[in-house]
N, CA, C and O of each residue as an XYZ file, in Angstrom:
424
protein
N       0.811      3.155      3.542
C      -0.226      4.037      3.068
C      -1.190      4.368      4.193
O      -1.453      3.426      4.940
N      -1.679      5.364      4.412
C      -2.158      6.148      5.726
C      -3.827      6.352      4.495
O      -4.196      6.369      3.320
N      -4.294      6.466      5.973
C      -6.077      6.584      4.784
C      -6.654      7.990      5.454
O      -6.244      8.147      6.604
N      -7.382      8.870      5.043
C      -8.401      9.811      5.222
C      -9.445      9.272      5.104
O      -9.751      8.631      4.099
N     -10.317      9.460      6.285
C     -11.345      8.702      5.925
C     -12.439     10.040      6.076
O     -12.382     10.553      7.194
N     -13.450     10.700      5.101
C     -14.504     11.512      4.898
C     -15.929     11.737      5.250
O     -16.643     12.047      4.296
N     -16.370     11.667      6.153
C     -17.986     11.227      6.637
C     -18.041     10.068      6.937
O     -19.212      9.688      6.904
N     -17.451      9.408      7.178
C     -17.577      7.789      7.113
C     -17.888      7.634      6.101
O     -18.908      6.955      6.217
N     -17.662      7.851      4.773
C     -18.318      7.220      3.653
C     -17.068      7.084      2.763
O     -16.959      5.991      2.207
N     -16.191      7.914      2.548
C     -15.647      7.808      1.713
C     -13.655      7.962      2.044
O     -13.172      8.934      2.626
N     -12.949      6.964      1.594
C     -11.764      6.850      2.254
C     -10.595      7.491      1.149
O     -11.184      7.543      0.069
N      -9.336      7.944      0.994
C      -8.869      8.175      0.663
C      -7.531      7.670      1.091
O      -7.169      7.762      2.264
N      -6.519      6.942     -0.188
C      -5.262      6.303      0.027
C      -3.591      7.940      0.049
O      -3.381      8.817     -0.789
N      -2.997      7.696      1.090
C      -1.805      8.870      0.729
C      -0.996      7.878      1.782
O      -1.265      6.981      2.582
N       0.106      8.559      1.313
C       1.260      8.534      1.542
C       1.528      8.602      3.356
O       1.022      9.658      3.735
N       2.024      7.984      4.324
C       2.093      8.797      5.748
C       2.406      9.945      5.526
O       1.534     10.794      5.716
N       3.920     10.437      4.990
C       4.082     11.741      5.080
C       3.359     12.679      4.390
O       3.329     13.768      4.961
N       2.684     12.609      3.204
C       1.425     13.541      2.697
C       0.816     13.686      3.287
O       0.478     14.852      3.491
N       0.172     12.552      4.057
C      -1.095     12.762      4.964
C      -0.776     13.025      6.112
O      -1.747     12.749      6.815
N       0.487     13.615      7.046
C       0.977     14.016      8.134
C       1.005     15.731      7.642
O       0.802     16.595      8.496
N       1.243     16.059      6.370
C       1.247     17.144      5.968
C      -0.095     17.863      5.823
O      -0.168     18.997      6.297
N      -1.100     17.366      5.259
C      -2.526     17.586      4.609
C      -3.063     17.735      5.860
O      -3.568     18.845      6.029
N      -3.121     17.000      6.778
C      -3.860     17.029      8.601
C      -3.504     18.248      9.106
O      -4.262     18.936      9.788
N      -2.137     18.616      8.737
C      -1.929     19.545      9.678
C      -2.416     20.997      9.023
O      -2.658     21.924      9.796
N      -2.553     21.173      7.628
C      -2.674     22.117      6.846
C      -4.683     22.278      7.623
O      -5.158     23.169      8.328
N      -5.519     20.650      6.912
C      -6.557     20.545      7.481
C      -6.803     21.290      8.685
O      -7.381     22.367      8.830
N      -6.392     20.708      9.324
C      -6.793     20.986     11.112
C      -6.334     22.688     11.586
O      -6.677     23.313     12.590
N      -5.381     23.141     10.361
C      -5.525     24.570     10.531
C      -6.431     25.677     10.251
O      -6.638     26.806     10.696
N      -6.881     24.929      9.357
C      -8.078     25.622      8.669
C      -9.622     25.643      9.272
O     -10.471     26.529      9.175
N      -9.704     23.936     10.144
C     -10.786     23.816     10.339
C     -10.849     24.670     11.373
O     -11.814     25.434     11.357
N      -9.798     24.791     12.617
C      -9.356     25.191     13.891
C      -9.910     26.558     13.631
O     -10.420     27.127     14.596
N      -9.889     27.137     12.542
C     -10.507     28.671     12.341
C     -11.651     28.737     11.761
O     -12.071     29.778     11.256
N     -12.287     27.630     11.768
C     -13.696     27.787     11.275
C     -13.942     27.612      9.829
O     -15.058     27.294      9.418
N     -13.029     27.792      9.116
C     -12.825     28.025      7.702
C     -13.205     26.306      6.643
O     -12.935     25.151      6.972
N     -13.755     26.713      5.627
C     -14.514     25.577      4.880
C     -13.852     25.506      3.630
O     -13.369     26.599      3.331
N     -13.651     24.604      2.780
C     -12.763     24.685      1.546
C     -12.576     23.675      0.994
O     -12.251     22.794      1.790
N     -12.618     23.390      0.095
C     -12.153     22.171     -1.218
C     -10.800     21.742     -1.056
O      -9.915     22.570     -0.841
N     -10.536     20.371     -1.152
C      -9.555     19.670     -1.199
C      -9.186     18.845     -2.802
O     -10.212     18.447     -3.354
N      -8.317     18.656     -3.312
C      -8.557     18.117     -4.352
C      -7.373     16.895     -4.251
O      -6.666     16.944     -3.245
N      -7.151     15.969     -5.078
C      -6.024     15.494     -5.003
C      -6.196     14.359     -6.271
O      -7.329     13.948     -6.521
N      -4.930     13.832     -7.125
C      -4.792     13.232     -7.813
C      -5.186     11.287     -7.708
O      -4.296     10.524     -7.333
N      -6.433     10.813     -8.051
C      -6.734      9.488     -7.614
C      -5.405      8.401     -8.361
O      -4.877      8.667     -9.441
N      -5.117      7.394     -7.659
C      -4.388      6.719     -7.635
C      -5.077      5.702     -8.988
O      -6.242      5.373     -9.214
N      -3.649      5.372     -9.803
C      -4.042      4.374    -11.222
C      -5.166      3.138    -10.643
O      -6.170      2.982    -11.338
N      -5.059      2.511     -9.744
C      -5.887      1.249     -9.063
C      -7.294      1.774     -8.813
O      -7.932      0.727     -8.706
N      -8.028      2.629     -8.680
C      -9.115      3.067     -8.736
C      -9.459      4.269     -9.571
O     -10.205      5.098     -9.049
N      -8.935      4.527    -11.044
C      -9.843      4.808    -11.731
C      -8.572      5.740    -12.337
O      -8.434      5.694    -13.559
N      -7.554      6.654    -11.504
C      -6.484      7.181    -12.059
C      -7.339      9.027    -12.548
O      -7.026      9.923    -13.331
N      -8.527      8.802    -11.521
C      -8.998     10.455    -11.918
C      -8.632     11.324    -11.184
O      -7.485     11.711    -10.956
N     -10.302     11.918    -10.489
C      -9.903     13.389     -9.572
C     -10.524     13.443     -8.841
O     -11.677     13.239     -9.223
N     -10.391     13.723     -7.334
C     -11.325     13.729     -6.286
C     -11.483     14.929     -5.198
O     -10.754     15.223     -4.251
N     -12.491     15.421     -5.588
C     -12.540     16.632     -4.678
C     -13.595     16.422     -3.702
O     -14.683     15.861     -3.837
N     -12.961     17.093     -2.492
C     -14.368     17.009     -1.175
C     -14.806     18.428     -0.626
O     -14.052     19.196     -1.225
N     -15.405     18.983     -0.024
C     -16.017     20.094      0.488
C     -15.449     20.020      2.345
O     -16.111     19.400      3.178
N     -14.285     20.690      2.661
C     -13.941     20.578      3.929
C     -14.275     21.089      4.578
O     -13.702     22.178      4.538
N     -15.316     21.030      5.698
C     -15.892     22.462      7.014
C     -15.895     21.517      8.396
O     -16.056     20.301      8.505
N     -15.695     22.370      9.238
C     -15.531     22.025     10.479
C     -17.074     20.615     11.131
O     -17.197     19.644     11.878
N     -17.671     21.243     10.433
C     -19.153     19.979     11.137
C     -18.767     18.472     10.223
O     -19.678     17.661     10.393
N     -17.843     18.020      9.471
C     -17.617     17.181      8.624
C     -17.044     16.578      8.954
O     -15.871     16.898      8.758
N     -17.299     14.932      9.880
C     -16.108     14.126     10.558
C     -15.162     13.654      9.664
O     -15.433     13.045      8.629
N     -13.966     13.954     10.092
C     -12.377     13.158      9.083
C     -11.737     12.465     10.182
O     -11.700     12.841     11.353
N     -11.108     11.142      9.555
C     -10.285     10.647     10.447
C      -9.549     10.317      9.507
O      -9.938      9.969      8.392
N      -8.291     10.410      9.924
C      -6.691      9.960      9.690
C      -6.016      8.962     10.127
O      -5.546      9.179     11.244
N      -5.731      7.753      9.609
C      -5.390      6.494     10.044
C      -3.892      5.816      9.044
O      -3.658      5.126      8.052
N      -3.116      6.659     10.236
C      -1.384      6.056      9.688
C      -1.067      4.780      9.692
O      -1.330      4.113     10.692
N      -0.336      4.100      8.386
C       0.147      2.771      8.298
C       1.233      2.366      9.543
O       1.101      1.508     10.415
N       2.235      3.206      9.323
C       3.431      3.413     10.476
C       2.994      4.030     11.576
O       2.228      4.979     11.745
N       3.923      2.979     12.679
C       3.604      3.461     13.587
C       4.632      4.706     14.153
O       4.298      5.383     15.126
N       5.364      4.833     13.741
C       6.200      6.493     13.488
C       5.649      8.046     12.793
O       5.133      8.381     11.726
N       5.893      8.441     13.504
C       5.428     10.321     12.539
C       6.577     10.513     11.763
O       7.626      9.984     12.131
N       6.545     11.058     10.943
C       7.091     11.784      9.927
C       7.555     12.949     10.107
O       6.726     13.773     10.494
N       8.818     13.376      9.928
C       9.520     14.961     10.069
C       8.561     15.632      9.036
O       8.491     15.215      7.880
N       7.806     16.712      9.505
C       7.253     17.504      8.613
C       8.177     18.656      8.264
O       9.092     18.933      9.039
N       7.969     19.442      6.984
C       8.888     19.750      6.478
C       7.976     21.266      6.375
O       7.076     21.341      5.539
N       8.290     22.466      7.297
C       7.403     23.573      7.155
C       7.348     24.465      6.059
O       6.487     25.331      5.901
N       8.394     24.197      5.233
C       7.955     25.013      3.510
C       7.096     24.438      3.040
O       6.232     25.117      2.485
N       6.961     23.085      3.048
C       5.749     22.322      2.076
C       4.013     22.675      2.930
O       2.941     22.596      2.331
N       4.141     22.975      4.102
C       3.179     22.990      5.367
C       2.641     24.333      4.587
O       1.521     24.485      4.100
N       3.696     25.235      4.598
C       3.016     26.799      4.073
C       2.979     26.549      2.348
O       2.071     27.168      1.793
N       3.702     25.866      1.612
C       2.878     25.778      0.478
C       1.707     25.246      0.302
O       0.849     25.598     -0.508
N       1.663     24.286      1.158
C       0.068     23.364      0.506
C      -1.135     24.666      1.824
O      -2.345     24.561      2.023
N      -0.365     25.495      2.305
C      -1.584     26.691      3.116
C      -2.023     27.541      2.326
O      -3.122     28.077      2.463
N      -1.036     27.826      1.184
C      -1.079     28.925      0.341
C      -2.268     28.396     -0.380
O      -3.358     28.946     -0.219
N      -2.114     27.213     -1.281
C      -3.011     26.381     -1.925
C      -4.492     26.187     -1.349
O      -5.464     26.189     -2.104
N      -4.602     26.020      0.017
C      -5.768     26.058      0.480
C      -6.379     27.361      0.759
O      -7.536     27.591      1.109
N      -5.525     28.083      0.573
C      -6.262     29.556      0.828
C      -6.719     30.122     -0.589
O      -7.399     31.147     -0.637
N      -6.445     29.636     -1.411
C      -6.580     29.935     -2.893
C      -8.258     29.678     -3.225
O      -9.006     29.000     -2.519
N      -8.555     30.237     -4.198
C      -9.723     29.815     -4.670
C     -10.150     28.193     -4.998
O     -11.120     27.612     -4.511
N      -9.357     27.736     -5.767
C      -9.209     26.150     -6.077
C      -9.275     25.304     -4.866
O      -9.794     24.201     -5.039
N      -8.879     25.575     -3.737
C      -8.371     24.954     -2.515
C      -7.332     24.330     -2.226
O      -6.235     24.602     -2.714
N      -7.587     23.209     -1.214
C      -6.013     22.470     -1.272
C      -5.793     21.486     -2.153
O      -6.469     20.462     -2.255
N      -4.631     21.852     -2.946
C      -4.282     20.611     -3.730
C      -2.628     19.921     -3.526
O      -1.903     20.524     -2.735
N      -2.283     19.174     -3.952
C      -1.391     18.543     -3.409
C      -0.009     19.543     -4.241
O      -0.018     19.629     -5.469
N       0.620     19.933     -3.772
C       1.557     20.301     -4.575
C       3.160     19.455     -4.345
O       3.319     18.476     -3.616
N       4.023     19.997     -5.007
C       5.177     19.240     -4.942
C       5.927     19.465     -3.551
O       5.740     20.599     -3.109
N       6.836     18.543     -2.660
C       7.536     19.185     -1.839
C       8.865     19.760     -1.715
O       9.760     18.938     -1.515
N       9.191     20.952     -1.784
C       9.850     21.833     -1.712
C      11.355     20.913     -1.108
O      11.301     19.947     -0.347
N      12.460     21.439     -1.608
C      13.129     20.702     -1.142
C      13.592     20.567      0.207
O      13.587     21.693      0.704
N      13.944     19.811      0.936
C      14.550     20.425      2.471
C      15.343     21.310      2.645
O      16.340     21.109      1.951
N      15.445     22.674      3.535
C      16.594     23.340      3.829
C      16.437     23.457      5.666
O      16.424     24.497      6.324
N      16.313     21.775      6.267
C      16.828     21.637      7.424
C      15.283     22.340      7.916
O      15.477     22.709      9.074
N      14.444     22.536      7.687
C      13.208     23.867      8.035
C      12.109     22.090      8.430
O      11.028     21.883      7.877
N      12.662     21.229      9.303
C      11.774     20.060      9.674
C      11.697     20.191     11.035
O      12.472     20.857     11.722
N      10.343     19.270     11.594
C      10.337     19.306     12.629
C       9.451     17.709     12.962
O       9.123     17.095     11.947
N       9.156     17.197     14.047
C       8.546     15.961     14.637
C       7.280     16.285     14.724
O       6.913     17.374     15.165
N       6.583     15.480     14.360
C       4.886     16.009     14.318
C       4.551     15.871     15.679
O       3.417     16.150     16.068
């Protein structure tokens, strides 16, 4: 389990490969200046709700992988969860698309 960590205040549990996915979606957005809501489904062990944050470039995040390996990112899921962040709602986690070989090494 890889953590997001939010202002220093507040941490978030995912997956390595979610969170190899979400960084890169992140860091595209921030890279353009662009500000936006994240949402994502909280895990049954802390409460099993909903957690949304306010994402803009002045907002320190750090990303801290369990493995010490990257993850083949998979660029259909990269442009779905972009689509999602470009949306009104923002980014939310969506499902990943199945592979059609469209991976690459982070």
């Amino acid at each position: 389990m890889g953590k997001l960590t939010y202002d220093s205040t507040m941490t978030a549990d995912f997956d390595d490969r979610v969170l190899a996915h979400i960084q890169m979606v992140i860091g595209a957005k921030l890279r353009r200046g662009e500000s936006f809501y994240f949402s994502w489904q909280d895990d049954p062990a802390v409460g099993d709700g909903r957690s949304t944050i306010w994402l803009n470039p002045g907002i320190p995040l750090a990303f801290k992988y369990f493995g010490g390996r990257a993850p083949k990112l998979n660029r259909d899921w990269i442009e779905s969860l972009m689509v999602s962040a470009n949306s009104a709602g923002g980014l939310q986690l969506v499902p990943e698309p199945k592979p059609n070989g469209n991976t690459t090494e982070l």
